[in-house]
N, C-alpha and C positions, 0 to 999 in steps of 0.2 A: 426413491430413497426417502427413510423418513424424516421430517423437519424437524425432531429430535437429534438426528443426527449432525442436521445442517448445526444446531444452534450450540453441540458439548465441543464446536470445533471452532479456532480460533481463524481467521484466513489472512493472510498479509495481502493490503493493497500496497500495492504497487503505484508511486507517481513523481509527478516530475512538478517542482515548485514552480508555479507559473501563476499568475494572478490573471482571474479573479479566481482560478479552480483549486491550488493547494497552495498557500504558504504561510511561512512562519508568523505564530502571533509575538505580538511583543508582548512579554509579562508588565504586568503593574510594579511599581515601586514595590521589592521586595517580594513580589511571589515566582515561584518556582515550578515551572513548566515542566509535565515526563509524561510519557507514554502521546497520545494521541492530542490529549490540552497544548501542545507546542503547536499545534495547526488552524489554522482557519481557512474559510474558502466553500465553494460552492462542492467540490466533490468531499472535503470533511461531513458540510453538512448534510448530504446527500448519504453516507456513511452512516453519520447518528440517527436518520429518519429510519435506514434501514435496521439497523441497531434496536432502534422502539418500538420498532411495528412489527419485526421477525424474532428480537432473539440474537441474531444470525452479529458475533462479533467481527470486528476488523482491527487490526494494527498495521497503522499509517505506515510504508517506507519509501520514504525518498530513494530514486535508483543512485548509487555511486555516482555516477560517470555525468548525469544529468542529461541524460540522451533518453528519446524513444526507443530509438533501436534502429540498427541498420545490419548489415552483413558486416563480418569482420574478422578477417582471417588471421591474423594476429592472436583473436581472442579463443582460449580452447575451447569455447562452446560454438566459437562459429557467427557469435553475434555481439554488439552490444547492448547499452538501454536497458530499456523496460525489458524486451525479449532477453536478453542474456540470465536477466532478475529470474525472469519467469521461469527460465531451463531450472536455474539454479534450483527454484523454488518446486517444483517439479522432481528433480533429483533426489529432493530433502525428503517428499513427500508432504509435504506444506502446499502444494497446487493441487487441482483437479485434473489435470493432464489437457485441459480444453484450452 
């Protein structure tokens, strides 16, 4: 596929707030945080490296539930977490199917 294609597509990560890897910044007196600026952390900034050097966008989402993922038969996908995210996002056509 071509890296044109990768780059007119927006992709959602998927993560779970955990320090040192994703969590919230705190704004400065009076500035106002949106879209992916409300994050800090080793996998943000592992994002923007990839971001400058490919092209290739990402928007940050925290999973609901704050889980990885396990099995969950309650839930109508079958899972929670990340994996549930991922169905979902898949579903959308927002995932690569991997």
């Amino acid at each position: 596929m071509s890296s044109v294609i990768y780059r007119a597509k927006e992709y959602i990560m998927t993560t779970i707030l955990e320090e040192p890897y994703m969590m919230l910044r705190k704004p400065i007196r009076g500035e106002k945080l949106y879209g992916n600026d409300q994050y800090e952390g080793y996998c943000k900034d592992l994002a923007d490296a990839i971001t400058k050097h490919t092209g290739i966008k990402f928007l940050i989402k925290p999973v609901a539930d704050g889980k990885y993922g396990s099995p969950d038969p309650h839930n109508p996908g079958g899972w929670n977490g990340k994996q549930d995210e991922r169905e979902i996002s898949d579903l959308r056509g927002n995932g690569d199917g991997n």
